[in-house]
C-alpha positions, 0 to 999 in steps of 0.5 A: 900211224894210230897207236892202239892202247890196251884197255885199263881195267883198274889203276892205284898205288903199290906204296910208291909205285903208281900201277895200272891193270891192263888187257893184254897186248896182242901179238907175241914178243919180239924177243923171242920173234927176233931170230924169225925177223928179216933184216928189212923188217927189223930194220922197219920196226926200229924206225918204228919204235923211233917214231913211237918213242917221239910221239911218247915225248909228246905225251903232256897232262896234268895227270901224267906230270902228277903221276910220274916224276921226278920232280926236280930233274936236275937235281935227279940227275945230279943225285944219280951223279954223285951216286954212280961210281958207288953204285957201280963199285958196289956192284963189283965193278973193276977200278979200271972201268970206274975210273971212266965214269966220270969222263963218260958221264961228261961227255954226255950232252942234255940239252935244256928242255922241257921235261918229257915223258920217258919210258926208260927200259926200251927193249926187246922184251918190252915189245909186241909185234904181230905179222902185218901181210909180208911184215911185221908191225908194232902191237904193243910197249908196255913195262911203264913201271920206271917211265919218268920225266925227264929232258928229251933225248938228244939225237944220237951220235954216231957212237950210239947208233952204232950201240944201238945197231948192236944192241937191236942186232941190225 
C-alpha cells in the first residue's frame, strides 16, 4: 500500500513546537463519515490504520530523531509516572478511581526497544477517508503536533481490543 503525503509548503519552530505547513488532505473526516461506514468497511479501515501505524513505527532518520523527542524516554516515562496521580487529582478526579493508577500503571507491559516514532492522538478526527469503488480507504493522518519517540507498542491484549472495538465502534 503507498501512503501518499500531503506536500510541505514550509517548516519551523513555534517556540518549542517543531511545526510544518501542509496542502490539505483529501478526502473528508472520518468523524463525521463514521455514521455512513458499513461495519465491513470500518472494520478494513481499522486494519488499515493498523498497518499504517506499523510502517509509522518504522519510520527512522536522522531528522526525525533531532526533530522529535523525548530524548530520554525512560526517564519521560518515569516523569509522567510519578506525575500521573497528581495530574489526574488535579483535574478533579474522585480517589476511588486515583487509587487504581498505580496498579494499572503496573500492569502495563513496555517491552525493551529501540525507540519508534509514535503519533500518540490516533482518532477519528485525526483521519481522512474518501470512497474507493464500493469502499472506503485511507486518504490521510495528520495532527503530528504530539508525535514522540518512544517504545514500540506491545501487541494488544484482549482487554485493549475490546477498548479499541469500543473506542472505533466496531
Amino acid at each position: 500500500m503507498t501512503r501518499e503525503t500531503a506536500p510541505r509548503r514550509a517548516a519551523g519552530r513555534a517556540g518549542a513546537v517543531a511545526a510544518g505547513l501542509m496542502t490539505r488532505l483529501r478526502g473528508e473526516s472520518l468523524a463525521g463519515a463514521w455514521p455512513h461506514i458499513p461495519r465491513d468497511d470500518r472494520m478494513e479501515l481499522a486494519a488499515i490504520v493498523g498497518e499504517t501505524l506499523a510502517a509509522l513505527h518504522s519510520v527512522s532518520s536522522p531528522a526525525v530523531d533531532a526533530a522529535v523527542g523525548p530524548p530520554d524516554w525512560d526517564g519521560f516515562l518515569r516523569t509522567r509516572r510519578q506525575e500521573c496521580v497528581a495530574h489526574h487529582r488535579a483535574d478533579g478526579l474522585d480517589e476511588v478511581w486515583l487509587a487504581q493508577i498505580p496498579g494499572f500503571l503496573d500492569s502495563v507491559e513496555l517491552p525493551p526497544s529501540a525507540p519508534v516514532l509514535l503519533h500518540t492522538e490516533v482518532m477519528r478526527e485525526h483521519l481522512r477517508v474518501e470512497r474507493d469503488g464500493d469502499g472506503w480507504r485511507p486518504a490521510g493522518l495528520f495532527d503530528f503536533e504530539p508525535a514522540m519517540r518512544g517504545a514500540r507498542p506491545a501487541p494488544p491484549r484482549p482487554t485493549l481490543d475490546c477498548l479499541a472495538a469500543h473506542w472505533w465502534a466496531l
